[in-house]
ZALO-81442 format. One record per residue (C-alpha): y, x, z. Coordinates in steps of 0.1 Angstrom, whole numbers, plus 2048, in hexadecimal, padded with zeros to 3 digits. Layout:
<recs>
((Y, X, Z))
...
</recs>
This chain:
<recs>
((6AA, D67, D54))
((6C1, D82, D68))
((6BE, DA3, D52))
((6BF, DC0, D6A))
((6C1, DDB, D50))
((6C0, DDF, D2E))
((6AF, DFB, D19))
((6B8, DFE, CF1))
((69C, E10, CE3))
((69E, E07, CBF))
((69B, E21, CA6))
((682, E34, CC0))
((65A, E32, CB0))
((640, E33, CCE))
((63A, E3D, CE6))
((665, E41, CEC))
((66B, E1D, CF6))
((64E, E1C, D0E))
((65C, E3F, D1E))
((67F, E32, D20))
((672, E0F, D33))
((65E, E2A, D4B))
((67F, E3C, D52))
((695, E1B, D58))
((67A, E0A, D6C))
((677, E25, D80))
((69D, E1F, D89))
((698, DFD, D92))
((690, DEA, DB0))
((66F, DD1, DB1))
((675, DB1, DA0))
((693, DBA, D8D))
((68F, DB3, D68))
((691, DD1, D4B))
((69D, DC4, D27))
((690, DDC, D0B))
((69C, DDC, CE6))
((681, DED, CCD))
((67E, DEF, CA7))
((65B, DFC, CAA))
((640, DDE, C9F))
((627, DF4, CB5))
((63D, DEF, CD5))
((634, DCB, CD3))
((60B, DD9, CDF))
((61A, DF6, CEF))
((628, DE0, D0B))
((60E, DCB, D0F))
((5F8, DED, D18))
((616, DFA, D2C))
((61B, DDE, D40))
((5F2, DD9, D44))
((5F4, DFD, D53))
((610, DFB, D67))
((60A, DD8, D78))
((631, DD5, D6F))
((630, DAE, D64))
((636, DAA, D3E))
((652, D8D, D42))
((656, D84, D1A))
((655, D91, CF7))
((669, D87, CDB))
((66D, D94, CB3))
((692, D8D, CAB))
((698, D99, C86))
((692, DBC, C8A))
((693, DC1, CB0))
((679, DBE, CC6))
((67E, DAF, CEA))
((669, DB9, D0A))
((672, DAD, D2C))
((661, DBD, D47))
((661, DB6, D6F))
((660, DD0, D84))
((642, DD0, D9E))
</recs>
């Protein structure tokens, strides 16, 4: 899987990590793949809704020790 972009948002309680994938996404072309970091158990539903909303494809999710992993495609 060819990460396009990558958004550290750990630290950052909602609705941060959801606003910072909205600002990088917009950056991005369709297709391309946005990696983001989170801390914040809540992000875990949050993208799920976001990605619902968005029709931006919800790629993976992952819990890694602390971090929380969300891959999104860009529609």
């Amino acid at each position: 899987m060819q990460i396009h972009k990558e958004v550290d948002a750990r630290g950052l309680n909602c609705p941060l990590p959801i606003l910072k994938a909205k600002k990088a996404l917009a950056d991005m072309a369709s297709g391309e793949l946005l990696k983001v970091v989170a801390t914040d158990a809540g992000s875990v539903r949050d993208f799920q809704a976001f990605s619902k909303q968005t029709g931006n494809e919800l790629v993976e999710q992952q819990t890694i020790g602390a971090d929380y992993i969300h891959v999104l495609r860009r529609r």
